[in-house]
N, C-alpha and C positions, 0 to 999 in steps of 0.2 A: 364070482364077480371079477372084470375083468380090472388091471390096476388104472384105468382111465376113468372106468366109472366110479371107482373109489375115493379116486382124485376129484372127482364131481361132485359128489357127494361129500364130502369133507368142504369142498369150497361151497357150495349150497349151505351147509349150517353153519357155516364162517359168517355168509352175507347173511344169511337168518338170526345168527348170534349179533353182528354188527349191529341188523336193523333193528332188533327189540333192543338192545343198547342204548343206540341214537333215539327210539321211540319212549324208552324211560328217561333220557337225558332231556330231553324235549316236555315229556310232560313233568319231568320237577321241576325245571326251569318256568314255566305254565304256571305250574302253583304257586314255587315262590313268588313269581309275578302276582299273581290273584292275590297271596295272602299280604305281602306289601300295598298293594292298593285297599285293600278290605283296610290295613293297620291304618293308612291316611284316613280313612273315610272314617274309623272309627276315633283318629284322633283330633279329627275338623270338627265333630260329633262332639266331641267331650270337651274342645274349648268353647263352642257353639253354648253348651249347655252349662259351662262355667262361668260364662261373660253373664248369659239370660241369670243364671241363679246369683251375683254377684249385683246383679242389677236390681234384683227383686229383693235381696238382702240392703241392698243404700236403701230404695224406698220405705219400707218399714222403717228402717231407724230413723230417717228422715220424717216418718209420719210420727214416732214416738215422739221425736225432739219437736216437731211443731205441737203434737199432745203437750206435751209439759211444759215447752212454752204459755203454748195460750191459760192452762192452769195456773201458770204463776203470776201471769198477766192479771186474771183474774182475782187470786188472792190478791192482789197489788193492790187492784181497785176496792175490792170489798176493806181492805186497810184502812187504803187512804179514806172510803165512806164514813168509816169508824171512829178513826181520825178526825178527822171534819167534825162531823157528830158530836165527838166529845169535846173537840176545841170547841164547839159554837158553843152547848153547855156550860163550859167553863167562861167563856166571854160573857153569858146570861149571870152567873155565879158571882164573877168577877164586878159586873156594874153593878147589879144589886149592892153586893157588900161595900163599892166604892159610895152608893148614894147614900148608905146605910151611914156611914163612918162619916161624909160629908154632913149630912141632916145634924147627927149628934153632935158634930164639930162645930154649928153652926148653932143649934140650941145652948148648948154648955158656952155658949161667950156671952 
């Protein structure tokens, strides 16, 4: 082989060497790209479904606290029914025993 075509051929696998080079330079540069926009997309994903699960965790506790509110509410009332109930009794109790003590009061003079 003559020393031109040696020379040709040496510079043929230079630009062959270059081009796979520049062509794996290109395609990592490609995936980091890809894998950078996958990491956004995966991390719009993951506040997306932080906000929604943060959302659905206030409303439960928000339904508990109105639960136990209206619970206590309710005992409140059944109380105060209670209440009532036994003060009216006691007002029933109370004028009996005041007519009672009245009458005696009133015969013994």
């Amino acid at each position: 082989m003559a020393k031109n075509e040696i020379l040709s051929e040496i510079k043929k696998a230079e630009e062959s060497a270059k081009s796979m080079v520049d062509e794996a330079i290109e395609s990592k540069n490609k995936r980091i790209s890809d894998a950078r926009a996958e990491a956004r997309e995966i991390l719009k994903q993951a506040e997306i479904d932080a906000h929604k699960a943060a959302q659905d965790s206030f409303k439960v506790g928000e339904e508990k606290i109105l639960e136990e509110r209206d619970k206590i509410v309710n005992d409140g009332e059944k109380n105060a029914i209670a209440m009532s109930q036994k003060a009216q009794a006691n007002i029933d109790k109370s004028v009996n025993y005041l007519l009672q003590e009245f009458e005696r009061a009133v015969l013994n003079e």
